[in-house]
Every structure is written in structure tokens, then in C-alpha cells.
Legacy VTK file of the C-alpha trace (Angstrom):
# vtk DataFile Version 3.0
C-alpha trace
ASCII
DATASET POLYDATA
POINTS 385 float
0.000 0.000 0.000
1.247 3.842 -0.086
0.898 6.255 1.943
-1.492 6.004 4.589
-4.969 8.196 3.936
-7.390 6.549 5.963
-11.041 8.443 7.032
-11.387 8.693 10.465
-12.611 5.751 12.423
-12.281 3.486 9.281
-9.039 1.422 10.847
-11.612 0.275 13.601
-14.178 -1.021 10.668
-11.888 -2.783 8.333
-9.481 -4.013 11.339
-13.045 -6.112 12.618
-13.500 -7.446 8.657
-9.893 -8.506 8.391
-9.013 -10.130 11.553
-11.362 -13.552 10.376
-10.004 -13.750 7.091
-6.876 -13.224 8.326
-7.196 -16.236 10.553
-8.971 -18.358 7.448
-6.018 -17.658 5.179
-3.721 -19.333 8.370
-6.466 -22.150 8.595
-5.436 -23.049 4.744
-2.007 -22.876 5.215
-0.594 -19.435 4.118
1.232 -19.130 6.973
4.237 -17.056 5.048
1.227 -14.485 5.188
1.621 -13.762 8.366
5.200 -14.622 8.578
6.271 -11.718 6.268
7.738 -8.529 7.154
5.006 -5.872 6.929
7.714 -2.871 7.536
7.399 -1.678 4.105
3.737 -1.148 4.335
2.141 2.269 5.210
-0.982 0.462 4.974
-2.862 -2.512 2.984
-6.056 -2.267 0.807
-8.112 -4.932 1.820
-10.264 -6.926 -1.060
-12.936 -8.842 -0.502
-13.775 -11.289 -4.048
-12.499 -8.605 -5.919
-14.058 -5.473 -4.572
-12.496 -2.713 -2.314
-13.695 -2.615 1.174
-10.884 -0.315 2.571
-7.786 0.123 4.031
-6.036 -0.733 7.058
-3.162 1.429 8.620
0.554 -0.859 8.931
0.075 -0.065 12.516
-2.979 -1.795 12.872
-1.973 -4.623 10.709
1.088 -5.239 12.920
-0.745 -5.478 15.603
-3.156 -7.888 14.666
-0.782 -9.965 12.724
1.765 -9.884 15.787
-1.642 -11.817 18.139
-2.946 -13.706 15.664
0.729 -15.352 15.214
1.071 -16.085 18.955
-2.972 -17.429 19.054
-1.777 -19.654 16.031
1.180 -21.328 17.791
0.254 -21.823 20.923
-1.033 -24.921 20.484
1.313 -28.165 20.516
3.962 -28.399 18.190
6.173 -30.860 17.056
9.934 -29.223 16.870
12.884 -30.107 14.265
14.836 -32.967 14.571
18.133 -30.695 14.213
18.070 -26.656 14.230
21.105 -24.943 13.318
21.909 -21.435 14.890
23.639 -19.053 12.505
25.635 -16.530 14.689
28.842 -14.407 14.329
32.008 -15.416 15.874
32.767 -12.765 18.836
32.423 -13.958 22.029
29.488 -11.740 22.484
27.788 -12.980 19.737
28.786 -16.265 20.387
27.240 -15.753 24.538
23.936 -14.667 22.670
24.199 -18.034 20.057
25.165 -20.500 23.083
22.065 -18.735 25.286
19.766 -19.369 22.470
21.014 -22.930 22.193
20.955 -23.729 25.992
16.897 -22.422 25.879
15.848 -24.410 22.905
18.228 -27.908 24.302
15.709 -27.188 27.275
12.522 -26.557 25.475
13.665 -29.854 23.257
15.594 -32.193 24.988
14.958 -34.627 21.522
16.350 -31.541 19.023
19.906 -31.435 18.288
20.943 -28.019 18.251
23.942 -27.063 16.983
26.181 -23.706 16.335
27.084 -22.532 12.891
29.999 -19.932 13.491
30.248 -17.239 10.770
32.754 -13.904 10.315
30.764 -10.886 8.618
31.648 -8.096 6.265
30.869 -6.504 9.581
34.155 -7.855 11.844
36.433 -8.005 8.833
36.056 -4.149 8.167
37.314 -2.509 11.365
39.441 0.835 10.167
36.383 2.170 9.105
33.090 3.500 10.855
30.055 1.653 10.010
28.126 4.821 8.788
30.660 5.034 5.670
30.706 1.452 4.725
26.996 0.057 4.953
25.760 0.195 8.544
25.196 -2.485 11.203
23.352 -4.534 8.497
27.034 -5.826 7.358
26.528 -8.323 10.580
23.447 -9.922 9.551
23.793 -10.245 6.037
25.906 -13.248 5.472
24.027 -15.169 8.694
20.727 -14.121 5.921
22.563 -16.142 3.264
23.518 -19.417 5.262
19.323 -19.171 6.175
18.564 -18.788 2.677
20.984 -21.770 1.280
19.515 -23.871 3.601
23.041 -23.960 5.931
21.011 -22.711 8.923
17.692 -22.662 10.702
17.867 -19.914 12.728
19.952 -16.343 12.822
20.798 -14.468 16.488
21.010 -10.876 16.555
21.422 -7.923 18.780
18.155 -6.194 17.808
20.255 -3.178 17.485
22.128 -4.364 15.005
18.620 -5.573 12.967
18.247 -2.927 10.045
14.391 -2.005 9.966
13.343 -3.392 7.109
14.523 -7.079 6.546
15.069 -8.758 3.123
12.259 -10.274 1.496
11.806 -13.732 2.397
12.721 -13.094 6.507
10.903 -12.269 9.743
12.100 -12.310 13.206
10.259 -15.087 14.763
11.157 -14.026 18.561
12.350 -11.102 20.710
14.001 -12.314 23.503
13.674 -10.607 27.414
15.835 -7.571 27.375
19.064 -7.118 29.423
20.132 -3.715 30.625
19.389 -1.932 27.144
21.296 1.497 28.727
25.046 3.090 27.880
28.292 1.947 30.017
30.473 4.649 30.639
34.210 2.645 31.177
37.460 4.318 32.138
40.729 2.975 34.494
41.226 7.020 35.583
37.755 8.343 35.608
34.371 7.486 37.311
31.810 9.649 34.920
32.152 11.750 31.414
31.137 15.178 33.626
35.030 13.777 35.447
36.753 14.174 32.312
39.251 17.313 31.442
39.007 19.203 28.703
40.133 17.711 25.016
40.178 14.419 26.712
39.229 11.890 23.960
35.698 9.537 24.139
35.814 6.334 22.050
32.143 5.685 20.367
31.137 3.223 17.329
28.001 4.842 17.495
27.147 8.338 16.024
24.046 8.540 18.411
26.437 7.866 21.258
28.632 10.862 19.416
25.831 13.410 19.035
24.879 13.296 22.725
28.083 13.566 24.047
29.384 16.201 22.066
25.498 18.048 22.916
26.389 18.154 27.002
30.138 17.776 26.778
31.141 20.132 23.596
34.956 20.321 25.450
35.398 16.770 24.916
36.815 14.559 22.036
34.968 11.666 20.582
36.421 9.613 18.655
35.542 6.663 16.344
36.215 2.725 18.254
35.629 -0.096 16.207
36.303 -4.031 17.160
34.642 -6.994 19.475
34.385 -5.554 23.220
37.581 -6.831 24.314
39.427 -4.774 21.523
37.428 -1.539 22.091
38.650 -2.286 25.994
42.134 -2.953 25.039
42.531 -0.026 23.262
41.623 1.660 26.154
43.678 -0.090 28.238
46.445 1.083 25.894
45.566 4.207 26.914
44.322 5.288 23.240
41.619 6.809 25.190
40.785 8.514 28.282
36.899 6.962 28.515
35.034 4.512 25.974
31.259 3.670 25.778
29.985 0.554 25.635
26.361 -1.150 25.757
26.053 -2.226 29.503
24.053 -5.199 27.921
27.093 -6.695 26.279
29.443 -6.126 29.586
26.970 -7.925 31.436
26.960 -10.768 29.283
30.437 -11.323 28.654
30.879 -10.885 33.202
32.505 -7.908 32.545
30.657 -5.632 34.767
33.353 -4.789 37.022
34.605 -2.846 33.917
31.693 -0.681 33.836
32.261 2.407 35.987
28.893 4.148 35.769
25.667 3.503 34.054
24.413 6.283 31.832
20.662 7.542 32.315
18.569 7.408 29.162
17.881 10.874 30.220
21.816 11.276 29.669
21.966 8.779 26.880
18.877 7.728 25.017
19.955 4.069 24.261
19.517 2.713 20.483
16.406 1.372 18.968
16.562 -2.540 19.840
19.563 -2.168 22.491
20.077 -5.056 24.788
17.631 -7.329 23.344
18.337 -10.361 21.447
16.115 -11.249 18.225
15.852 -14.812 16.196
15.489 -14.423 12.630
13.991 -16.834 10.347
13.109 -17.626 6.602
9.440 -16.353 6.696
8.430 -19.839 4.906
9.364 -21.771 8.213
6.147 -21.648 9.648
7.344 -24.969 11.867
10.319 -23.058 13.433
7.671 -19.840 14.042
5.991 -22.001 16.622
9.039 -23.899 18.369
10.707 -20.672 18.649
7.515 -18.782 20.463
8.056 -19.953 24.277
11.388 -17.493 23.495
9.427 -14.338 22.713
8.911 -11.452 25.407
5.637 -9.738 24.808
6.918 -7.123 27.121
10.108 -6.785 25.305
8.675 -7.503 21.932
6.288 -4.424 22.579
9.078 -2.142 23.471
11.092 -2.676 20.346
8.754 -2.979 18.159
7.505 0.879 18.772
10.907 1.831 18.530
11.974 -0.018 15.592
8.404 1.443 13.662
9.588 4.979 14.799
13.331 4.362 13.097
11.714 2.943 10.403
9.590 5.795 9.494
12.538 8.050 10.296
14.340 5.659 7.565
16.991 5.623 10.696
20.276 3.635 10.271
24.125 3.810 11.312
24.138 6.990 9.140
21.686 8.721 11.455
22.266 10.291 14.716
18.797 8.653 16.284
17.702 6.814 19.448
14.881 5.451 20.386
13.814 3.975 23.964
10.445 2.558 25.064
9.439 0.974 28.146
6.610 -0.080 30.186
4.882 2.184 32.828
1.296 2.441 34.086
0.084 -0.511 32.471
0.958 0.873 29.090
4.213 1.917 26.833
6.283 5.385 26.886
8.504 6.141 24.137
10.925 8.267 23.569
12.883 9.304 20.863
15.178 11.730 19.502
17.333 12.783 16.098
20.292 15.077 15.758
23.190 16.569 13.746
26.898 14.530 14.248
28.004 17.825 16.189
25.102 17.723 18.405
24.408 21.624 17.435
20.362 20.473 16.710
19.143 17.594 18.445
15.295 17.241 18.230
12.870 14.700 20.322
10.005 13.651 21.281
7.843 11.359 23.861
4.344 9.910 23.643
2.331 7.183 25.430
0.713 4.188 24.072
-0.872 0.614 24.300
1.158 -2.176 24.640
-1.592 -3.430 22.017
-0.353 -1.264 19.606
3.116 -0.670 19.788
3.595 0.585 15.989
1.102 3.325 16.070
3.198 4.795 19.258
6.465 4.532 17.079
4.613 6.063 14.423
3.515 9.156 16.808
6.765 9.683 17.563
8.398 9.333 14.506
5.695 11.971 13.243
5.857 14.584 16.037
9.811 14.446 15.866
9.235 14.991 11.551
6.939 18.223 12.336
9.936 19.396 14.615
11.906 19.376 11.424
13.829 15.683 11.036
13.401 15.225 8.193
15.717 18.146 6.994
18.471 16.708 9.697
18.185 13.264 7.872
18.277 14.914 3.830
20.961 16.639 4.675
23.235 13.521 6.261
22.458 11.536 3.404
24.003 14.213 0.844
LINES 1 386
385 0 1 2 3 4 5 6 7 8 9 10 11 12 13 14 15 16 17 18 19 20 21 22 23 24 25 26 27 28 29 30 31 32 33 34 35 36 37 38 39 40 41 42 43 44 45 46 47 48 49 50 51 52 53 54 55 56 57 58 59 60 61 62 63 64 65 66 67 68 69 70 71 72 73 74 75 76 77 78 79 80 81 82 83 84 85 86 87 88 89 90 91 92 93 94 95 96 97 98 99 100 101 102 103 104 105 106 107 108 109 110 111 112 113 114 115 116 117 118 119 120 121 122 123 124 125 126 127 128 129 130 131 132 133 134 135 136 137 138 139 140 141 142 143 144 145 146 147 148 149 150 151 152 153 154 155 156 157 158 159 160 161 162 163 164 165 166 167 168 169 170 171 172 173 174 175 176 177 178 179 180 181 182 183 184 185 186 187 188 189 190 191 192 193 194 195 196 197 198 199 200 201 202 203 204 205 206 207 208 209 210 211 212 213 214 215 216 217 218 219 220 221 222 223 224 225 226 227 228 229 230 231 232 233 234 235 236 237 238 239 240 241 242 243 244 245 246 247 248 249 250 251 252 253 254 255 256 257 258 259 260 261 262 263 264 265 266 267 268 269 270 271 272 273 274 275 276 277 278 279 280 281 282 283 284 285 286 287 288 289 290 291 292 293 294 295 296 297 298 299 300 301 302 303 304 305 306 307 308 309 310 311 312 313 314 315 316 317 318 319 320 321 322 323 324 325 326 327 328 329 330 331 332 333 334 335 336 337 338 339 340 341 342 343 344 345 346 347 348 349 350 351 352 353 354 355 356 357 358 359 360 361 362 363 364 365 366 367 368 369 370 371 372 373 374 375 376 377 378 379 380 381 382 383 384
């Protein structure tokens, strides 16, 4: 569908018309229906034997498609006989593969599960920041490739790491509970960033790391830090650096929180869209691995990044975009926050909105809307040229 022009009240309607025939076309088998990735929709005529009877907003479609898969595989299921994990070789990735494996061995004590170890365009480019050579979706791209040839079942990701719109032919079958998702700050001489002298240099991969610092610390130096988390710290060890940040998630898992020196606030640090959360990626025919791989999903979690991954996505956020995007649960329902800015941290523009945990995309979509009325979109045009 294209851009979203829906008369008011009309989601409601045609959401009530779809959600049975949604369910029938599951009931005949077109499970890859409601396996696909819906991020490139704005919104989806619906047809009923040939004639028009509406449209529904993405936001509403995610929603319903998101219950109707869990309602679908709840019931019984028979698991593979084997399920290979596709996963990158750093230890942290490898932590996230091996947790993975150690749930599903539990789930399926009859499934041999097994670890296929993979080095992305990703970890072989390291001189180079990810905004000028691709973005984070260099470490996912080959683990796609061994799930489309067949060489693996199952991808693991950092959700952060997930570009927002996945290849045709994928879907991320689970979102797994979420680990500290905010910034580490890590230094051997100092115990905060405000602690740091002026011109001392800040290590960052992460240009919405960059833009925040350099917004409430413009006498300090950031500069780029690429490598697996025991490189970044060695370099800092070497004393290339007076401070470095690092996801606290990542320290955590790897028992490296005696590194970590203080814990930046997302009111300090807005953390990235998807941070600390691990997501399971599938081919979006495997309709079989979709329901083995549910008892792994957080609806809690799931809710969370899926508003802020609908917000980046309308935002058409990647590595080349200083963006961040944090939602959480309070009062029963979801607040999201989210923000966009220039490298230099001159113009940094956000916003914050309540929701449903029903209906996480339409609160991304707020968000990403209020923060394009405050003038994003001319921060984003101009990175790209």
C-alpha cells in the first residue's frame, strides 16, 4: 500500500473485517502471510472477491498480525529434529548463540541443536566506521545467506544491530527478554564523562552515542572505536583513550561488569532502537520453526522494540543517522521516547508519547511523526548528501 490516507474511524471497521479472514487464510495454510515482514507497508487495501472494502493502517496490521501469530502457535507443536543457529564469531555474539542454544536444548531435549559460526563483512572491516561502509546490516547479512541456502535454521542478533526493514523472504520469529538496554560509561582514571578534562578523547562506534556527548560535553573529544568488546577495551587499556562507551548489555553478558564504571541515564543517553535485546530471525516460509521458537518471545520486550523499531523505520533511521529510540513499560501501558540530531550535536530534536502495549507501531509512528513536524526530516536529507 502507499501512503497512509485513511477516514477517520475506518481502521476500527476494516481491522473487525480482516481479523477472520486473516485467521482463514492461516487455517489453509498461508502461513508465510503472516510470517512476512510488513515494515514496508504504510498500509494494505483490503479486497474482498475482488471489490475494495478499505484500508487498514501498517500499525494496525502489525498489531493484529503480531496476536494472531502467537494465538496460532500456541497450540502443541512438534519441533525439528536438528536446528542450526547461525551466529557471528565474537564472544558476544557467540554468549547470545550459546544462550539461544541452551533455551531451545531445554525446550527440546529430543532436538539437536547445533552452532554454525560465521565472520561478517561486519568484523572483517574494522578501520572504518560503520556509517561510511553500509551500517550495522554488514553483521546480519551473510548469517541471511547461510538461512537462505539452507546452511542454517535460525539467525541471532542484537536487535540493534537488525536494520528495519529485513530482506524479502525473513521475519524475526522471537524477541528475547531484554538485558540492561542502557550506555556503560568505562574508564581505568575516571568514574563519569562530567570527570573528564578538557580535550580528553571519548571512544564511540556509534554516532548517536557521538551526538549526545558532544550536545552536554562540547569540550570533549569523541572519537571513532571499532572491534569486538575486548578490543574496544584494550585499546583503552592502551591508553588510546581517556573513557570509551559501551552497551552495559554486552558487559553484562560477557561478566565484565566490574569494567563498567557508571551507568548512563537514558535521560543522559537515550539508548539505540533494539539495544540489549536479542532477536531470532527466520526464513518467513518456516512456519514450523515460528511455533518452536515462540516460548522465546517477550511480549513485554517484543512491545518495546517494536515501537521503537516502527519509529526508526519511518525516520528511515540507520548507522548513518544520529537517532535513538527507547520505550518501556509504565502504568500498564508503553512510553517512548525518541530523539534525532546533527553529528556535532548543534540540533538535536525529540520527542515522547504514550501508548498501548496493544499497539506498539502506532506509538512509534507518533513519535516518529511529532519528531518529523519538529523538522527531522531536513536533519536526515541533509546527512544523506
Amino acid at each position: 500500500g502507499g501512503a497512509g490516507n485513511n477516514q477517520a474511524g475506518s481502521d476500527e471497521q476494516y481491522f473487525h473485517w480482516f481479523s477472520p479472514h486473516c485467521f482463514l487464510l492461516w487455517q489453509k495454510g498461508f502461513s508465510a502471510f503472516l510470517h512476512a515482514d510488513y515494515s514496508r507497508l504504510d498500509d494494505i487495501r483490503v479486497s474482498d472477491a475482488g471489490q475494495s472494502v478499505g484500508r487498514i493502517s501498517r500499525a494496525r496490521i502489525c498489531s493484529l498480525i503480531n496476536d494472531i501469530r502467537y494465538a496460532a502457535v500456541s497450540q502443541p507443536t512438534v519441533p525439528p529434529k536438528k536446528i542450526v543457529i547461525a551466529s557471528r564469531e565474537s564472544l558476544l555474539a557467540m554468549w547470545q548463540a550459546k544462550y539461544i542454544q541452551a533455551r531451545l536444548r531445554e525446550l527440546y531435549p529430543q532436538t539437536e541443536v547445533e552452532i554454525l559460526g560465521m565472520t561478517t563483512q561486519g568484523d572483517r572491516i574494522l578501520d572504518v566506521t560503520l556509517n561510511k561502509i553500509g551500517g550495522k546490516g554488514l553483521f546480519v547479512k551473510e548469517l541471511e545467506a547461510a538461512l537462505e541456502e539452507g546452511r542454517a535454521d535460525i539467525a541471532v542478533h542484537s536487535m540493534k544491530d537488525v536494520p528495519m526493514v529485513l530482506p524479502e523472504g525473513f521475519a524475526l520469529a522471537a524477541i528475547g527478554q531484554r538485558e540492561d538496554p542502557r550506555d556503560a560509561f568505562v574508564s581505568n582514571n575516571f568514574a563519569s564523562l562530567a570527570d573528564l578534562p578538557a580535550g580528553a578523547v571519548v571512544g564511540t562506534s556509534s554516532l548517536r552515542r557521538e551526538c549526545q556527548i558532544r550536545a552536554r560535553f562540547p569540550h570533549l573529544k569523541v572519537e571513532p572505536l571499532r572491534g569486538n568488546v575486548q578490543t574496544r577495551l584494550r585499546k583503552l587499556d592502551e591508553g588510546q583513550y581517556a573513557a570509551i562507551i559501551l552497551a552495559a548489555a554486552g558487559l553484562r553478558r560477557l561478566e565484565l561488569t566490574d569494567r563498567i564504571r557508571s551507568l548512563l541515564s537514558a535521560e543522559d543517553s537515550l539508548p539505540a532502537v533494539g539495544q540489549g535485546a536479542l532477536g531470532i530471525e527466520i526464513r518467513a516460509d518456516r512456519a514450523d520453526l515460528f511455533a518452536c521458537l515462540a516460548p522465546l518471545n517477550d511480549p513485554a520486550t517484543a512491545a518495546c522494540v517494536r515501537a521503537e523499531r516502527e519509529m526508526s523505520r519511518r525516520l528511515n533511521g540507520s548507522c548513518q543517522v544520529p537517532l535513538g529510540g527507547f520505550a518501556e513499560l509504565q502504568d500498564g501501558g508503553l512510553r517512548l521516547r525518541g530523539f534525532v540530531a546533527t553529528p556535532d550535536g548543534q540540533k538535536l530534536i525529540s520527542a515522547e508519547h504514550r501508548g498501548s502495549t496493544d499497539t506498539p507501531e502506532a506509538l512509534g509512528a507518533q513519535v516518529a511523526q511529532d519528531l518529523l513536524a519538529q523538522g527531522a526530516s531536513a536533519i536526515i536529507s541533509a546527512l544523506d548528501h
